[in-house]
TORKOL-4160 file (C-alpha; in steps of 0.2 Angstrom, whole numbers, padded with zeros to 4 digits, m for minus):
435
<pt num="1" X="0714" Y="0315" Z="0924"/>
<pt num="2" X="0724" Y="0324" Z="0936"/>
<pt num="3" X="0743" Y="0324" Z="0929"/>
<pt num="4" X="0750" Y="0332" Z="0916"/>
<pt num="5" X="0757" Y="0321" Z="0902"/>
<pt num="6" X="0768" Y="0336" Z="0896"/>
<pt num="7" X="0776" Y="0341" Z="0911"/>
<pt num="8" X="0771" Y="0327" Z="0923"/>
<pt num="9" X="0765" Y="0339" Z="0935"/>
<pt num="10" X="0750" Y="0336" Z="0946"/>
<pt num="11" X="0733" Y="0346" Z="0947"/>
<pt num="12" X="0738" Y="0358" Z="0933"/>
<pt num="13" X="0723" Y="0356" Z="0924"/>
<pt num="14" X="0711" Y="0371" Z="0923"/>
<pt num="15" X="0695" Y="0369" Z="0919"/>
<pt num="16" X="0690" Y="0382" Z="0903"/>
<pt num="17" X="0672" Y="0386" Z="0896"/>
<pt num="18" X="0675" Y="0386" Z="0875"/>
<pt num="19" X="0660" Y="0394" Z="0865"/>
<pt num="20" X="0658" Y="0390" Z="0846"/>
<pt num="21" X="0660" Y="0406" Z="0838"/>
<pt num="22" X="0644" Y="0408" Z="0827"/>
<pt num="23" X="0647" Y="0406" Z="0807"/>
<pt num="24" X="0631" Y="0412" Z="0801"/>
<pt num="25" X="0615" Y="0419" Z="0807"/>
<pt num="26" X="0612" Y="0437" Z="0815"/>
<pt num="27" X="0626" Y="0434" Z="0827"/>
<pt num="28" X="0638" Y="0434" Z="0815"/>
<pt num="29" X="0631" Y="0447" Z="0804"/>
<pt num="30" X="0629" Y="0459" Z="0819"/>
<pt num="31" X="0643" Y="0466" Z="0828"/>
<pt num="32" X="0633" Y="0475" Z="0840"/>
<pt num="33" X="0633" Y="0455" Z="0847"/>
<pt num="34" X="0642" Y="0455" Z="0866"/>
<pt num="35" X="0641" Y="0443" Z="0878"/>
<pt num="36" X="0630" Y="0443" Z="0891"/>
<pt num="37" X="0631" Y="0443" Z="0911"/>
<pt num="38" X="0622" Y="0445" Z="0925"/>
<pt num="39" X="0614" Y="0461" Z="0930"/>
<pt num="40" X="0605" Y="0467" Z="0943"/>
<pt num="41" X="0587" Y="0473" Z="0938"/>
<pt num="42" X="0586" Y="0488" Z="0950"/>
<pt num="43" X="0603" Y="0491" Z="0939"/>
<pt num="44" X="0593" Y="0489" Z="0922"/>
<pt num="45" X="0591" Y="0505" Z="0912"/>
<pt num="46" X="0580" Y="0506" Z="0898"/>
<pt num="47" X="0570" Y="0521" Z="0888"/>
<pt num="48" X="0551" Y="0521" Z="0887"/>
<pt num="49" X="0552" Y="0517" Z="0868"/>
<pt num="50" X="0536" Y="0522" Z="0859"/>
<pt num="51" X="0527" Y="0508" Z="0852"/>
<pt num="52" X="0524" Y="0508" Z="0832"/>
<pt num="53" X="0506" Y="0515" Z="0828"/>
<pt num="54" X="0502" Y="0505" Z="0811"/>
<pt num="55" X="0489" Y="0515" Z="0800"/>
<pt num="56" X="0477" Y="0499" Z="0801"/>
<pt num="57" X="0467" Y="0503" Z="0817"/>
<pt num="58" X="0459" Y="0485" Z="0819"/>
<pt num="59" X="0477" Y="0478" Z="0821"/>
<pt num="60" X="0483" Y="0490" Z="0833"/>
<pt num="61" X="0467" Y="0488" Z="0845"/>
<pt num="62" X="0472" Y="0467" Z="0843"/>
<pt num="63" X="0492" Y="0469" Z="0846"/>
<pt num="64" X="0486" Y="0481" Z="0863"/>
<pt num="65" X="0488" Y="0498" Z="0857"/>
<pt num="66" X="0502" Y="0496" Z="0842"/>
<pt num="67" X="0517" Y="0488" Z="0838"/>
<pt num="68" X="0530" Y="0485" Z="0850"/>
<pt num="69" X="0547" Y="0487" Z="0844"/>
<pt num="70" X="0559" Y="0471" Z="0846"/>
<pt num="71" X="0545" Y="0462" Z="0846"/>
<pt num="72" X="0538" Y="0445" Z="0836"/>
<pt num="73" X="0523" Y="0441" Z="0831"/>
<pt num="74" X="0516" Y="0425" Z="0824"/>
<pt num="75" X="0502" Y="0425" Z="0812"/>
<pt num="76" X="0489" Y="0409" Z="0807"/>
<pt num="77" X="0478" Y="0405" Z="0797"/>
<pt num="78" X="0468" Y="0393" Z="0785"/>
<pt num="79" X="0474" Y="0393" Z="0768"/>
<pt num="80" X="0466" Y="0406" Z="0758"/>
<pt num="81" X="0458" Y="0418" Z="0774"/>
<pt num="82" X="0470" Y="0431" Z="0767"/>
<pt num="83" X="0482" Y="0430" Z="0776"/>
<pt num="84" X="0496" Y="0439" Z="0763"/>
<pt num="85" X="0483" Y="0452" Z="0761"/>
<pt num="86" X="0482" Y="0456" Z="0777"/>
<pt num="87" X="0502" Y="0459" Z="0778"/>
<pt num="88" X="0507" Y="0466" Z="0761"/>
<pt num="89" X="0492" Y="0477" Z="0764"/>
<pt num="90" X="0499" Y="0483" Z="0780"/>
<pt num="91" X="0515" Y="0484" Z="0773"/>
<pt num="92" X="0507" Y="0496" Z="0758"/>
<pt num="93" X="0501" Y="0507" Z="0773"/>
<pt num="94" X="0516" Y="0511" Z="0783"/>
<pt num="95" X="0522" Y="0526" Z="0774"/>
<pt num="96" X="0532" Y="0531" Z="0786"/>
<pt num="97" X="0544" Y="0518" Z="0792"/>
<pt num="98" X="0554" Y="0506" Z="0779"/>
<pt num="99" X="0546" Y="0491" Z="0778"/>
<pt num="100" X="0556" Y="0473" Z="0770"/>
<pt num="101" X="0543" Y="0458" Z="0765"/>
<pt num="102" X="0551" Y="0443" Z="0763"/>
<pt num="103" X="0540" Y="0429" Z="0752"/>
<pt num="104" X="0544" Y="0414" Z="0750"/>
<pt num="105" X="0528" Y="0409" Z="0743"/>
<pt num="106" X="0524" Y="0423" Z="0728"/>
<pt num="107" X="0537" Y="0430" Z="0715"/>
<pt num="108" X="0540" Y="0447" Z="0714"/>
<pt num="109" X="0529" Y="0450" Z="0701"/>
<pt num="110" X="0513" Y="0442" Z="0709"/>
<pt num="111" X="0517" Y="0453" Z="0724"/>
<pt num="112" X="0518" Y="0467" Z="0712"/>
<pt num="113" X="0499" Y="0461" Z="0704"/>
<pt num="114" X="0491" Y="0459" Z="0723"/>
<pt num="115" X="0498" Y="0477" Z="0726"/>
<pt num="116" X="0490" Y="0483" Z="0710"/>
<pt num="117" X="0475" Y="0477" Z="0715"/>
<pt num="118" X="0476" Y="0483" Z="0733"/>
<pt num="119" X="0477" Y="0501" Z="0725"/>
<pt num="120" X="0492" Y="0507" Z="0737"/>
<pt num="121" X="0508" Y="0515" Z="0733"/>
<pt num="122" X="0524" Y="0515" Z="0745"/>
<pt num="123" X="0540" Y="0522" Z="0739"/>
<pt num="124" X="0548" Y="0515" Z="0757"/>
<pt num="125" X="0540" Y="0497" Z="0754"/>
<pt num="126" X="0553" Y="0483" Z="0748"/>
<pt num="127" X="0551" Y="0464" Z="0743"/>
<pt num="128" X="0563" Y="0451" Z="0743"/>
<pt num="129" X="0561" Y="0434" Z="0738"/>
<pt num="130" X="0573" Y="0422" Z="0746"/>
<pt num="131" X="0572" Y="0408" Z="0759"/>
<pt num="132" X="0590" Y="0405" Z="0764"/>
<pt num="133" X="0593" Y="0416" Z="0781"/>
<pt num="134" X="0609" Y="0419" Z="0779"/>
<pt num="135" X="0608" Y="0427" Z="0762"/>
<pt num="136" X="0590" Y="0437" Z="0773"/>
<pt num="137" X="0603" Y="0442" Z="0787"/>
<pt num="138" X="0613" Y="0450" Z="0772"/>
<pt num="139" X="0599" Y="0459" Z="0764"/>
<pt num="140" X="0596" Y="0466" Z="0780"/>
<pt num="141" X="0611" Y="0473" Z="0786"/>
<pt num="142" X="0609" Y="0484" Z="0766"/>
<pt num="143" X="0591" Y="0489" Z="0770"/>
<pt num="144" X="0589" Y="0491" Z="0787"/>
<pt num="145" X="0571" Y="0490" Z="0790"/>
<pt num="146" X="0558" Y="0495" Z="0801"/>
<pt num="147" X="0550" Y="0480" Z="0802"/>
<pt num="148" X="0551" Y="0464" Z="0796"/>
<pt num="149" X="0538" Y="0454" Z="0787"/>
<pt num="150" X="0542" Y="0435" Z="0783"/>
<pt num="151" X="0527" Y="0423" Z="0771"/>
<pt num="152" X="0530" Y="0411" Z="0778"/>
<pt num="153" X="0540" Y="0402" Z="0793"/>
<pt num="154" X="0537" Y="0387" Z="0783"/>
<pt num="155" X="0548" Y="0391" Z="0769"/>
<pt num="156" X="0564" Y="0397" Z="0776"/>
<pt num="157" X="0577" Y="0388" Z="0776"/>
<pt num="158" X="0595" Y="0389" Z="0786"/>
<pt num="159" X="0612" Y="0383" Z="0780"/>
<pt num="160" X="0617" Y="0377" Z="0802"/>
<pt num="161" X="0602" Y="0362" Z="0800"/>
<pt num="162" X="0602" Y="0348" Z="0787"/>
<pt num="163" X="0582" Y="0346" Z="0784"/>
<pt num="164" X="0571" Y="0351" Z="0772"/>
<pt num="165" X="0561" Y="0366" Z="0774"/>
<pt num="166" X="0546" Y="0365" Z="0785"/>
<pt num="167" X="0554" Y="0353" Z="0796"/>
<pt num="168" X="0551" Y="0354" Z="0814"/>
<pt num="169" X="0572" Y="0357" Z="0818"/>
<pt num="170" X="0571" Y="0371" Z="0801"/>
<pt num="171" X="0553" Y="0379" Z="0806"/>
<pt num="172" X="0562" Y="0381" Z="0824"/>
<pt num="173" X="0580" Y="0386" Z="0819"/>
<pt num="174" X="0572" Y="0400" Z="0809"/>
<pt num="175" X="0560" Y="0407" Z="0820"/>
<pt num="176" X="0576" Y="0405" Z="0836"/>
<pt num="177" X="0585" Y="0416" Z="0822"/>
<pt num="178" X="0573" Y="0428" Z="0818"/>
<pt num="179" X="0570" Y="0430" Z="0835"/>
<pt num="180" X="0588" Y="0435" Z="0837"/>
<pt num="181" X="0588" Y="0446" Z="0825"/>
<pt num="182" X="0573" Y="0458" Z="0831"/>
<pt num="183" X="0577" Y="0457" Z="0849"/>
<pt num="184" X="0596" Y="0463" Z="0845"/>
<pt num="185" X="0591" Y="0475" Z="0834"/>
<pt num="186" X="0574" Y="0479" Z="0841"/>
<pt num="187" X="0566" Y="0478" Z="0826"/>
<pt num="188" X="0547" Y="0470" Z="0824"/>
<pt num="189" X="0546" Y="0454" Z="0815"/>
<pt num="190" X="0530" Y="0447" Z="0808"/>
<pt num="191" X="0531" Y="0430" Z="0805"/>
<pt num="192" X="0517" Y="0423" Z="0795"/>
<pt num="193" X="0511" Y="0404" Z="0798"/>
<pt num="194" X="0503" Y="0389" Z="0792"/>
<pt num="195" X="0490" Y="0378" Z="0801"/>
<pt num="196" X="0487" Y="0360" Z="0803"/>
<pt num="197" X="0469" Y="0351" Z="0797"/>
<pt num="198" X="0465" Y="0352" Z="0816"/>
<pt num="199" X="0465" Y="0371" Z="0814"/>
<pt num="200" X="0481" Y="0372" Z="0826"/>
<pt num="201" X="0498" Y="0381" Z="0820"/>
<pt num="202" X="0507" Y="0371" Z="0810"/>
<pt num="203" X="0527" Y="0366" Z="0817"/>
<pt num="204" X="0532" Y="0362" Z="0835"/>
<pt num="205" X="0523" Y="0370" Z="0850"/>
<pt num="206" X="0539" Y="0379" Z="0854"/>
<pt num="207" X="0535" Y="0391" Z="0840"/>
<pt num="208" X="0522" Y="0397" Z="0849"/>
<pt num="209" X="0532" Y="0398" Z="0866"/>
<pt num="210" X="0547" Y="0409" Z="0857"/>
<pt num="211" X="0536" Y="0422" Z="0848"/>
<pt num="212" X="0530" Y="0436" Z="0860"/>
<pt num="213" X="0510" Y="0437" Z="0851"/>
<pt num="214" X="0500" Y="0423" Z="0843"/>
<pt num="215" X="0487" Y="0429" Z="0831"/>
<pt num="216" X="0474" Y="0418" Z="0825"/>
<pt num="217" X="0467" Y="0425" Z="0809"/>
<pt num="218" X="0449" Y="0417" Z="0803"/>
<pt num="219" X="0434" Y="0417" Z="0795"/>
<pt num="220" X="0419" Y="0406" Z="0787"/>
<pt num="221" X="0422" Y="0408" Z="0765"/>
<pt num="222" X="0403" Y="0410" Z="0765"/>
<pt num="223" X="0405" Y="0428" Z="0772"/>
<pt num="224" X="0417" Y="0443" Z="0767"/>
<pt num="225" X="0421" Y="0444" Z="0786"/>
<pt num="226" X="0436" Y="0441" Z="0793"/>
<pt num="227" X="0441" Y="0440" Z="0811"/>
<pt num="228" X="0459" Y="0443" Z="0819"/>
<pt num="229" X="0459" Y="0437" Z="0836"/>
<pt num="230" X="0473" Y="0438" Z="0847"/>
<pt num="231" X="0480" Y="0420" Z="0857"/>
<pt num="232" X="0495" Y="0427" Z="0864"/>
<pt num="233" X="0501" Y="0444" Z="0869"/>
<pt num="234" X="0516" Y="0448" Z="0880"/>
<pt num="235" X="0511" Y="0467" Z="0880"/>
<pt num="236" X="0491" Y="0468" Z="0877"/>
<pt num="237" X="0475" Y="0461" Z="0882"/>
<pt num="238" X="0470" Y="0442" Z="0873"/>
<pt num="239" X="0454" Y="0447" Z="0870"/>
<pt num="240" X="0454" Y="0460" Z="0860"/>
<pt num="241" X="0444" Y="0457" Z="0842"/>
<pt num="242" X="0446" Y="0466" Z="0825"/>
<pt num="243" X="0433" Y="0465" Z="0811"/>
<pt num="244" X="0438" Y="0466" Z="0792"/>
<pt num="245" X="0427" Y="0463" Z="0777"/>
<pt num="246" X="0435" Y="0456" Z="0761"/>
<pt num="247" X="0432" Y="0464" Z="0747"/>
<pt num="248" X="0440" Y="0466" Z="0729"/>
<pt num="249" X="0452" Y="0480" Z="0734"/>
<pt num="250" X="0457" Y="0472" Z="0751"/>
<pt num="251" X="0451" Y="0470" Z="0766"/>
<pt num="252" X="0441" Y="0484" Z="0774"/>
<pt num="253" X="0440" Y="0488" Z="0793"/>
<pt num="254" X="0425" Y="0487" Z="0801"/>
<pt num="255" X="0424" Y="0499" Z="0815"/>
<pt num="256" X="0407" Y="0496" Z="0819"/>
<pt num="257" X="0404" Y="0476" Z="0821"/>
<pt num="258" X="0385" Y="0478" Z="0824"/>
<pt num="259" X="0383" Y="0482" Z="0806"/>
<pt num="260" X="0387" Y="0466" Z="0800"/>
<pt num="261" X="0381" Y="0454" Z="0813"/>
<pt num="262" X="0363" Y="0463" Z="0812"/>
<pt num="263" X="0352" Y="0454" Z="0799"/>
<pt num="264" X="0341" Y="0468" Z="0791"/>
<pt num="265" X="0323" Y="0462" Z="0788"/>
<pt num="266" X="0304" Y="0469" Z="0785"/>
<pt num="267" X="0296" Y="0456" Z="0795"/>
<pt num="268" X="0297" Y="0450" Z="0813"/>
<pt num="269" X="0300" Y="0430" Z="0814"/>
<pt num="270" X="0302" Y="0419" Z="0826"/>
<pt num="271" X="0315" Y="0412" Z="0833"/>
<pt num="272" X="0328" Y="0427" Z="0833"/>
<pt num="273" X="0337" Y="0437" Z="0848"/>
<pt num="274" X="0348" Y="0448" Z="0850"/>
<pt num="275" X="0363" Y="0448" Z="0862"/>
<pt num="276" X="0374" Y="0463" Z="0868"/>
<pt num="277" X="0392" Y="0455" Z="0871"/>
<pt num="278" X="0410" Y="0459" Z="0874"/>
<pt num="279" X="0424" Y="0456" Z="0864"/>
<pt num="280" X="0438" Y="0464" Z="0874"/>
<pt num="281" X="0435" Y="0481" Z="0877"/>
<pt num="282" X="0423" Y="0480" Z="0861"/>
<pt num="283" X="0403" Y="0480" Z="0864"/>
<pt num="284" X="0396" Y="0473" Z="0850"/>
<pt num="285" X="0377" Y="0468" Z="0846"/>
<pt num="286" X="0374" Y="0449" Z="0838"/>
<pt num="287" X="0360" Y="0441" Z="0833"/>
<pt num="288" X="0354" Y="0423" Z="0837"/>
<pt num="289" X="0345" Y="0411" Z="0827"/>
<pt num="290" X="0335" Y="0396" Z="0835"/>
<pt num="291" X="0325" Y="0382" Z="0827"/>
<pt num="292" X="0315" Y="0372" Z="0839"/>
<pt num="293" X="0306" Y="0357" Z="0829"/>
<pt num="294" X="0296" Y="0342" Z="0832"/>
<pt num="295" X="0312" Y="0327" Z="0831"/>
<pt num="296" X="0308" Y="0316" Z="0815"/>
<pt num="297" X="0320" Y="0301" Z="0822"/>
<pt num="298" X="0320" Y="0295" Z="0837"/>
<pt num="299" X="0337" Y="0304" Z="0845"/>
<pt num="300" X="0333" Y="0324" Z="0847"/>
<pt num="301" X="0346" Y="0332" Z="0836"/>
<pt num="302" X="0357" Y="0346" Z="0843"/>
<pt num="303" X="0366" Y="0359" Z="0830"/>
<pt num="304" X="0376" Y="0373" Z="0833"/>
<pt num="305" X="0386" Y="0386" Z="0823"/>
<pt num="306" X="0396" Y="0399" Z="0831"/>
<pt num="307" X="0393" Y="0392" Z="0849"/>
<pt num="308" X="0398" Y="0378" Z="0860"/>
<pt num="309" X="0387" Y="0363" Z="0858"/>
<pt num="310" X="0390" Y="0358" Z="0879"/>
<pt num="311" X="0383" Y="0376" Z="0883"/>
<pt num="312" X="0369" Y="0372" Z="0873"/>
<pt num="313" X="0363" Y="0356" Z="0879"/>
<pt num="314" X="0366" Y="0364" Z="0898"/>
<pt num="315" X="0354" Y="0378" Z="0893"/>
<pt num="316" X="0344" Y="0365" Z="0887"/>
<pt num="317" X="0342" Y="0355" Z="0901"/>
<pt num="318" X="0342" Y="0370" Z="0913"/>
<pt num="319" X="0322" Y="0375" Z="0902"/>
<pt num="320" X="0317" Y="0358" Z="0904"/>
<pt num="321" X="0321" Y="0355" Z="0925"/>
<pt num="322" X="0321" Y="0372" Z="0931"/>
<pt num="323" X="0307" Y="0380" Z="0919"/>
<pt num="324" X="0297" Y="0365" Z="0915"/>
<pt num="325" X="0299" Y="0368" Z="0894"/>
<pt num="326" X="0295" Y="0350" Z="0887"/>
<pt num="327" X="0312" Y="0351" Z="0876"/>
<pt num="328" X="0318" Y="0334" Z="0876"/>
<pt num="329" X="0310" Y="0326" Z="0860"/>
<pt num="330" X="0311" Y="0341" Z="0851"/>
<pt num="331" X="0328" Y="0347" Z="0836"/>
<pt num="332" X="0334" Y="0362" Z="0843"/>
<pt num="333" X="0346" Y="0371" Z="0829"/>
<pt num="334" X="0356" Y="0387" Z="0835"/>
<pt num="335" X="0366" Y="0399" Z="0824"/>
<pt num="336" X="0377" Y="0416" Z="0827"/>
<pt num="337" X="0373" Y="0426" Z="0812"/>
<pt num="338" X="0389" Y="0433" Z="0802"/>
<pt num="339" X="0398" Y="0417" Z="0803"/>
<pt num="340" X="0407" Y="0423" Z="0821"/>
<pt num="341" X="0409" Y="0413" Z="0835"/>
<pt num="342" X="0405" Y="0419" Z="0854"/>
<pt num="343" X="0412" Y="0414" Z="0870"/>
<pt num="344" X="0405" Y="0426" Z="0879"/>
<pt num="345" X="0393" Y="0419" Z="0893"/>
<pt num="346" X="0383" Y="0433" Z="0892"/>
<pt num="347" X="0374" Y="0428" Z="0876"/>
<pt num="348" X="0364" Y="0414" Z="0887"/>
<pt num="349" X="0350" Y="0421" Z="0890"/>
<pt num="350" X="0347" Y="0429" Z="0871"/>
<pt num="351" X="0350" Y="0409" Z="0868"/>
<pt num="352" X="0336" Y="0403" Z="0878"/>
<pt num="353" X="0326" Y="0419" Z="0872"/>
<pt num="354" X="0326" Y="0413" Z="0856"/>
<pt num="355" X="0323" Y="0394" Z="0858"/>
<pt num="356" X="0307" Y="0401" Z="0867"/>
<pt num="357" X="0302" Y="0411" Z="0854"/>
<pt num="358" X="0305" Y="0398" Z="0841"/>
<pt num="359" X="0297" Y="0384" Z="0850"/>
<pt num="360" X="0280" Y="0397" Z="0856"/>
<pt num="361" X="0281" Y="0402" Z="0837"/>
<pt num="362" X="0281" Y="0420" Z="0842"/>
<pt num="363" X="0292" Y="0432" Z="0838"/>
<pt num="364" X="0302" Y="0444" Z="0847"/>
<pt num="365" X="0302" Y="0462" Z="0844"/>
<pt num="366" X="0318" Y="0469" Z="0833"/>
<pt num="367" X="0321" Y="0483" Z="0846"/>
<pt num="368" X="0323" Y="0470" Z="0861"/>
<pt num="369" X="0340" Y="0463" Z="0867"/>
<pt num="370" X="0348" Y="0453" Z="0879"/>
<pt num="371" X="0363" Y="0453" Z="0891"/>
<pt num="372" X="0365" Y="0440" Z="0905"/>
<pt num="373" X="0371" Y="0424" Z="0911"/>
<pt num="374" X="0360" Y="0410" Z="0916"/>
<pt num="375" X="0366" Y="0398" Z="0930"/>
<pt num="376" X="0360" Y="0379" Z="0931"/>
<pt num="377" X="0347" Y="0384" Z="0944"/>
<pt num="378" X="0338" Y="0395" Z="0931"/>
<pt num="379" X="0344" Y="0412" Z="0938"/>
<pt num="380" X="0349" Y="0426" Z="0926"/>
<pt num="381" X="0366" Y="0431" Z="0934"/>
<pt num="382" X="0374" Y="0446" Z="0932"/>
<pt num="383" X="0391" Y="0450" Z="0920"/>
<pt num="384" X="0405" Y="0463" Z="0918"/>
<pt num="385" X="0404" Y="0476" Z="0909"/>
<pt num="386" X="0385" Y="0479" Z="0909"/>
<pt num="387" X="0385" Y="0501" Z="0906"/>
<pt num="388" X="0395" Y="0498" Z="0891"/>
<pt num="389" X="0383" Y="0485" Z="0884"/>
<pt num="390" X="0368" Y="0496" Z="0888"/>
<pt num="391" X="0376" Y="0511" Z="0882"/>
<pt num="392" X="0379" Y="0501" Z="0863"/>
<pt num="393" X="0362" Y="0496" Z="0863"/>
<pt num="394" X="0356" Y="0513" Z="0868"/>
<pt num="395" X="0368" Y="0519" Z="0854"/>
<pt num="396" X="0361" Y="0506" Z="0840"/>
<pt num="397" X="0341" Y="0513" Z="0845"/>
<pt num="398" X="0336" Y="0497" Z="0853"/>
<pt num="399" X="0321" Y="0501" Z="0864"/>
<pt num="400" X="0323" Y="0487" Z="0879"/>
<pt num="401" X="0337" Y="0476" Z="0886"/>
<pt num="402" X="0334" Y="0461" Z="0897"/>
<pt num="403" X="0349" Y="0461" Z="0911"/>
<pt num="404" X="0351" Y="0453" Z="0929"/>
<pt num="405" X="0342" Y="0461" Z="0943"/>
<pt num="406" X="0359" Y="0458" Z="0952"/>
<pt num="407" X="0366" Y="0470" Z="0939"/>
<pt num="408" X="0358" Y="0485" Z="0941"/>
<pt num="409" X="0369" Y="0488" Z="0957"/>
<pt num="410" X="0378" Y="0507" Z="0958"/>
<pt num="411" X="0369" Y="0507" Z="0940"/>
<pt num="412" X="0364" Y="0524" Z="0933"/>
<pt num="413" X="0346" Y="0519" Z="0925"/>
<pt num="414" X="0340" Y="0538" Z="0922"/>
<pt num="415" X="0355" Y="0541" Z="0910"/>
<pt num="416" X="0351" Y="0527" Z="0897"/>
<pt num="417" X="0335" Y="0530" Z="0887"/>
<pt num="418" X="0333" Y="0513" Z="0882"/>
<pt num="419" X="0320" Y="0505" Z="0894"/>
<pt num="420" X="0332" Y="0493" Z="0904"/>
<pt num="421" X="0319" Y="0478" Z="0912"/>
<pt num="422" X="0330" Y="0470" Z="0926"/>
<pt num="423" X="0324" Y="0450" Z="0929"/>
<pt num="424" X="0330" Y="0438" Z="0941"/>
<pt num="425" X="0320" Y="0420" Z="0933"/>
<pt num="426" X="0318" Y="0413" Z="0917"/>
<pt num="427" X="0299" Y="0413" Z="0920"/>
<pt num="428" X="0300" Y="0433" Z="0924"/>
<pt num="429" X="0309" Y="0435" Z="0907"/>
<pt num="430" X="0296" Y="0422" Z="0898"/>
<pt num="431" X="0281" Y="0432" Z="0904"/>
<pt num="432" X="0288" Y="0448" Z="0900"/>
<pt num="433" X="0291" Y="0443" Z="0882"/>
<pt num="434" X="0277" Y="0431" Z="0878"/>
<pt num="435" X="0264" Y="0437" Z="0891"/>
């Protein structure tokens, strides 16, 4: 259209960008809000802000060496794993800064009971239980906290999307303005989340794109143990691990994993290895359960717990082509002890250690560990981290470690007291251990 119905005119028309004024939300509530342009970066001032050291060591270790402010973390985890806990207790701890927990899911007076139970007092903790965002945002602007922890994600609820809460246009909305609101105000923001039946976080994948750390927190309801693993992390490592133990005050940190994922026992059985793995920057010690059997049905049956079952069945095969183990019509059943789960590949030859063992019916001895990967040819192939592994079993008084000739490399053998036994076959590591 290029005339002018008022004046008749022609090419009058200019061309005008119109932004909706907000009605709600942090935008509104803040009037620190400006709109943005374009900078340069070398132009970019910004201060070296200190991150937020939270009393609870395990969760600073996972976040990457405490809290970042402005930041927003997302929180998962089966129904029941203690997921509340985990939060209100870290809310109990922080004395020093003002802490705001929003729930959605208890009243104020459960919230009150689980804090009674925790056995913490804060004077600078504060509950509030609403769902409606704007009415948060309000709240917020009074208290002006330190950080921000919201139970869940699920339930709130804003007034600028018609949908039930838990929707996937309301479980994005929220997050969007909660997001907002801690980048604006650089405040942290825990958000806490459910999970699908699948075991993935419940609501659209975006949720996980917006948030700046996914943590996934889990554990088996057979054990006290709980494990908070980190998925996603803007500003720290992924694999970092931290350890808690549940138990009727709370949940306990475990500074020293070994501890739990050590069986203690008067006799030596067959069967049983133990590994030396890495979980971050985190040696721990695990031990590995195998049960070799004769099959009873015609298919071998293949079982793990706490490791993958394709890893398995390569380690398998690898004994009965490389090694010449007659495996194949045999049940072969593997299990981590303390209900964790490993990914680290340096558990393979405690693996095949302990399916020997089972399968010779001889045991191997408690002071005896393992750290290396085995490779389809049957070579023991060196891993990362190696002195740190040594140095934890040395720590723990284990007596000998099996490790990769190809490892022992710029390795400082006459600092370690542990007897370090360096192999480069799985026949070498057989006839050590069985003769």
């Amino acid at each position: 259209m290029g005339k002018c119905n008022a004046c008749g005119e022609w090419n009058t028309f200019v061309e005008e960008v119109i932004q909706r004024e907000e009605k709600s939300g942090p935008g509104a509530v803040l009037s620190a809000h400006r709109a943005s342009s374009p900078v340069n970066i070398s132009d970019i001032t910004y201060d070296h802000e200190a991150r937020i050291i939270i009393p609870d060591q395990e969760l600073n270790r996972v976040l990457g060496g405490g809290l970042v402010p402005g930041s927003l973390v997302l929180i998962g985890g089966e129904p029941g794993i203690g997921k509340s806990t985990l939060m209100l207790q870290t809310a109990l701890q922080c004395i020093v800064q003002k802490v705001l927990y929003i729930s959605g899911e208890e009243s104020e007076q459960q919230l009150r009971m689980r804090a009674e139970r925790l056995g913490i007092r804060n004077e600078n903790c504060f509950i509030l239980t609403e769902t409606n965002t704007q009415a948060i945002f309000q709240h917020l602007e009074k208290v002006k906290p330190s950080i921000i922890i919201a139970d869940s994600v699920q339930t709130l609820q804003t007034d600028n999307i018609e949908s039930s809460a838990g929707s996937v246009s309301q479980i994005k909305e929220c997050a969007a303005e909660m997001q907002k609101y801690s980048k604006i105000t650089s405040t942290p923001v825990f958000l806490i989340g459910h999970i699908t039946k699948d075991g993935s976080l419940a609501g659209p994948k975006i949720l996980e794109h917006m948030v700046d750390t996914v943590l996934q927190f889990e554990g088996d309801r057979n054990y006290g143990y709980r494990i908070l693993r980190s998925l996603k992390n803007r500003f720290g490592s992924t694999s970092e691990l931290g350890i808690y133990e549940m138990n009727d005050t709370g949940l306990r940190e475990v500074t020293n994993p070994s501890e739990i994922l050590l069986s203690q026992r008067d006799e030596q059985v067959s069967g049983t290895a133990i590994a030396a793995m890495m979980e971050g920057q985190r040696p721990m010690l695990i031990e590995t359960q195998a049960l070799v059997s004769s099959a009873v049905y015609g298919t071998p049956q293949r079982s793990t717990t706490g490791f993958d079952g394709r890893r398995l069945n390569m380690l398998l095969a690898v004994l009965e082509k490389r090694s010449g183990f007659r495996l194949g019509h045999k049940d072969v059943f593997l299990n981590i002890a303390g209900g964790i789960r490993v990914e680290d590949p340096a558990i393979d030859l405690a693996v095949v250690a302990a399916v020997l063992s089972s399968n010779q019916d001889f045991p191997i001895g408690s002071k005896c560990c393992f750290a290396a990967e085995v490779g389809l040819s049957g070579e023991i192939r060196p891993i990362n981290h190696i002195e740190q592994r040594i140095s934890e079993a040395d720590k723990l008084g284990f007596e000998r470690i099996f490790i990769s000739k190809y490892n022992t490399k710029n390795l400082a053998l006459k600092r370690f007291s542990i007897q370090i036994n360096p192999v480069g076959k799985i026949e070498e590591v057989y006839r050590k251990l069985f003769g």
